[in-house]
C-alpha positions in Angstrom: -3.8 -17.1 -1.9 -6.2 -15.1 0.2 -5.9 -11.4 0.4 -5.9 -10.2 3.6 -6.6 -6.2 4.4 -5.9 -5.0 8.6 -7.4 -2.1 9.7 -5.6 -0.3 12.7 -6.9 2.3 15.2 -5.8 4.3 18.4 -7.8 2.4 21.8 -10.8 4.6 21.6 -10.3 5.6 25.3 -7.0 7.1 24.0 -6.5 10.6 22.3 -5.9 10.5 18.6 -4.1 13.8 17.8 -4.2 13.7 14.4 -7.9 12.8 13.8 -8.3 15.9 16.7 -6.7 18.2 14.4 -8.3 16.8 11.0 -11.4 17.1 12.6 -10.8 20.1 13.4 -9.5 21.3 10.3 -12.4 20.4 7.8 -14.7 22.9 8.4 -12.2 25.8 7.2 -11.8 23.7 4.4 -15.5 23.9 3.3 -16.3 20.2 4.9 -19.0 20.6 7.6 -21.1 17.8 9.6 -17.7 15.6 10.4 -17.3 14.6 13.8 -15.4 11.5 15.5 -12.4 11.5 13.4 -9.7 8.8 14.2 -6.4 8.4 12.1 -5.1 4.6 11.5 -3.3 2.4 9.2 -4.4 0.0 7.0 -2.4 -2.9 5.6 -2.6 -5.5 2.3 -1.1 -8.6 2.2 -1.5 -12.1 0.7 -1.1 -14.5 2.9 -0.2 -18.3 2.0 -3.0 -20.0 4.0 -6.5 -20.7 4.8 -8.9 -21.4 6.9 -7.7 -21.7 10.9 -4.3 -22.0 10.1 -4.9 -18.2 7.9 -6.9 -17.3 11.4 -3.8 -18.1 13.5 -0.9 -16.4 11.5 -2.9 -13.4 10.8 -4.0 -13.3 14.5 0.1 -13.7 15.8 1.4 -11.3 13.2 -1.2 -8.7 14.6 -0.6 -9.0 18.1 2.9 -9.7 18.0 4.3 -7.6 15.4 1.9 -5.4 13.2 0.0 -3.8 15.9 1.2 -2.4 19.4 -1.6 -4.4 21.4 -0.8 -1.6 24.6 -2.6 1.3 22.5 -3.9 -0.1 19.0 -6.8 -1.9 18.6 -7.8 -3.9 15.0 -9.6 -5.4 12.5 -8.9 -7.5 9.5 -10.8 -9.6 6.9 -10.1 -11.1 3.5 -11.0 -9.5 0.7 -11.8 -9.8 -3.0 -9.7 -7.5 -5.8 -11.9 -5.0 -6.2 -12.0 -4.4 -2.6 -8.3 -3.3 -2.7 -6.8 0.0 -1.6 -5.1 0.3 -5.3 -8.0 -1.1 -7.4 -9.6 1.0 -10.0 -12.4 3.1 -9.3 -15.5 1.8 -10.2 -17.7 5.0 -10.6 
């Protein structure tokens, strides 16, 4: 069963408070040379298809239910294990 992580984001033509005021507050915090910051979501879930069909469901639940199409904009792609958000560090 393919993993599937989705990466949300504010319409870049629209102000993303949050990544205003991270942005903002890194320097203080000793973090210089950040610019462009943008706060999102991103989701994990296995999904019981493939191919179009994993295409299709992925694409409706996005538009119609995990993503406000009117302001969010996304990405998504399957992934392997050690590509997960909770897998060990590999360092």
């Amino acid at each position: 069963m393919p993993r599937v992580a989705i990466d949300v984001l504010l319409k870049r033509e629209l102000l993303d408070p949050q990544g205003r005021a991270t942005e903002r507050a890194l320097p203080g915090l000793g973090y210089d040379g950040v610019s462009d910051v943008r706060i999102g979501k991103h989701l994990e879930l296995d999904v019981d298809a493939v191919g179009e069909a994993l295409d299709a469901l992925v694409e409706a639940m996005c538009a119609g239910f995990l993503t406000n199409p009117v302001v969010e904009t996304y990405r998504w792609r399957v992934i392997a294990d050690d590509e997960r958000a909770d897998a060990p560090a590999t360092r």
